[in-house]
Structure formats: structure tokens, C-alpha cells
C-alpha positions as CSV (number, residue, x, y, z in Angstrom):
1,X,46.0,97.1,80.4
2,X,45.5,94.7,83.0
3,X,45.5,90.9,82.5
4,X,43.6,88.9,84.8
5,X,44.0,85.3,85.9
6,X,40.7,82.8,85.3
7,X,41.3,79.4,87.1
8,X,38.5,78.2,85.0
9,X,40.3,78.8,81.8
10,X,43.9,77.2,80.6
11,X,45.3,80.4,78.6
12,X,47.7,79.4,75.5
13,X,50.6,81.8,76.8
14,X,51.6,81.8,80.5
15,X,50.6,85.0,82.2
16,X,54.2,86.3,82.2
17,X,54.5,86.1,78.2
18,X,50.7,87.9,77.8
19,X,52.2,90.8,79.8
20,X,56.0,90.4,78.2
21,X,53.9,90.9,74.8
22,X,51.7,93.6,75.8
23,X,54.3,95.3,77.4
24,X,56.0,95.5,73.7
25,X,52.9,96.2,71.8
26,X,52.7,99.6,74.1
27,X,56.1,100.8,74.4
28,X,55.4,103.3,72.3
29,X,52.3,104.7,74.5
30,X,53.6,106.7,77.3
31,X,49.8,106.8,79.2
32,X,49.2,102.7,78.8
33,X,50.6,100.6,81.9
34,X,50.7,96.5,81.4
35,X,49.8,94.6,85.1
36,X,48.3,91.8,85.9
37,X,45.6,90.9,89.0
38,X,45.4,87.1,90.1
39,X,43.5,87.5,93.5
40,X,39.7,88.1,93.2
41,X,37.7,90.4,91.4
42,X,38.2,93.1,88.8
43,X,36.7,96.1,91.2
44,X,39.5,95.0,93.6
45,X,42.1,95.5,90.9
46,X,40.3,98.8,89.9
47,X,40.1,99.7,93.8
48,X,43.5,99.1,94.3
49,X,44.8,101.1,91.9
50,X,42.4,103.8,91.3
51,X,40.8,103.0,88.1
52,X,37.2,104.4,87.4
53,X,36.7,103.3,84.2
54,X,36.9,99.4,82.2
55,X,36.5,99.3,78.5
56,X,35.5,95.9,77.5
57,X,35.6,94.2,73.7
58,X,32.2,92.4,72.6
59,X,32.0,90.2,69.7
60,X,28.6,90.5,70.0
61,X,25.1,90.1,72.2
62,X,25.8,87.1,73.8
63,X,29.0,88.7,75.2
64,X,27.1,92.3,75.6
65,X,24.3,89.8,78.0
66,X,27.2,88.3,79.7
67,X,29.1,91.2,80.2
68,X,26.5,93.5,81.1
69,X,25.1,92.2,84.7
70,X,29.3,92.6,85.3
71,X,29.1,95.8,84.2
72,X,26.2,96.9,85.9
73,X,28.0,94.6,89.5
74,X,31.2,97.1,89.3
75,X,29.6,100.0,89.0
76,X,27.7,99.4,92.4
77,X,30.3,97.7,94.1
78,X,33.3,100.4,93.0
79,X,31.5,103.0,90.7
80,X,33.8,101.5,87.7
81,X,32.0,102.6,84.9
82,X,32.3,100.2,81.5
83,X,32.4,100.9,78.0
84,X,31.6,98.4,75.4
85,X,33.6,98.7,71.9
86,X,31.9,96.2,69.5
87,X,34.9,93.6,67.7
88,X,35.8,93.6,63.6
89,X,32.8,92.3,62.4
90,X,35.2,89.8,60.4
91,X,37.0,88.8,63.9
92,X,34.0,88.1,65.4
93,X,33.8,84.5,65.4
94,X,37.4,84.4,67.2
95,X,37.2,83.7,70.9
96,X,40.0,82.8,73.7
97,X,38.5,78.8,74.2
98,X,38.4,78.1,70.2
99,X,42.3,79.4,69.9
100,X,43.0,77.5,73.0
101,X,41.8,74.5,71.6
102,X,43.1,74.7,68.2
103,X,46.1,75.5,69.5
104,X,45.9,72.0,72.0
């Protein structure tokens, strides 16, 4: 798991908490390591350390036409291929920017 740093977006948790947290959710599974990547793309993270493949959550097709072009930019620029797993139908509705602001 990797979380990455948007300077267009002001997260609830500071990035050191997100990892302290996901680092605890996944002590049980000995193949999942938490980092983070702050300094440019996603393909550099993936570059860097080797990783050929990104799974992605959608909510649904607004997120699958934004994240697809993104999808379709790592795989040329790194070969990264992406796979899509669609979000709890029920959950749907949830998104990073209305917690943030409910939270504020």
C-alpha cells in the first residue's frame, strides 16, 4: 500500500497517521508493505520500487473516466498495469473531499 501526497487536497489525518494506521490494519499480512511517495508521479513510485501492477477503487463511472486516461498514462510511461475493483455499492456516495469537509 502506498499513500501518496496531493498538494491539491488537505487530507483529515496527516500523512504519518494514514501510514501509522495502515501499518496496523496489515500487521497481520506478511506480503503487504505500507510507504508513502510525496515527489511526483505514481509510475516514479512504481519505477522506483519495482511495482508492475496498481489496483485502483472506483465508486463508479465518473471515477472509472477519470481514472482511466491515468491508467492508460502508466502503462506507457512504466508498463504499470491497473485494475479497477468497483466500491460497496452502499459506500458509494463516500468520497475523501465530503469526509474532509464534514469533518472541517
Amino acid at each position: 500500500m502506498c499513500v501518496m501526497f496531493n498538494p491539491n487536497k488537505t487530507g483529515r489525518l496527516p500523512i504519518t497517521e494514514r501510514l501509522d494506521r495502515l501499518r496496523a490494519a496489515a500487521t497481520d499480512l506478511d506480503n503487504v508493505t505500507v510507504d508513502s511517495h510525496t515527489g511526483g508521479l505514481l509510475v516514479d513510485y512504481c519505477r522506483r520500487v519495482g511495482i508492475d501492477v496498481v489496483i485502483r477503487g472506483v465508486r463508479g463511472v465518473r471515477d472509472l473516466d477519470h481514472e482511466m486516461p491515468m491508467a492508460r498514462m502508466n502503462h506507457e510511461l512504466a508498463g504499470v498495469e491497473t485494475f479497477f475493483i468497483a466500491a460497496d455499492p452502499t459506500l458509494a456516495h463516500i468520497s475523501s473531499t465530503l469526509v474532509t469537509t464534514m469533518s472541517q
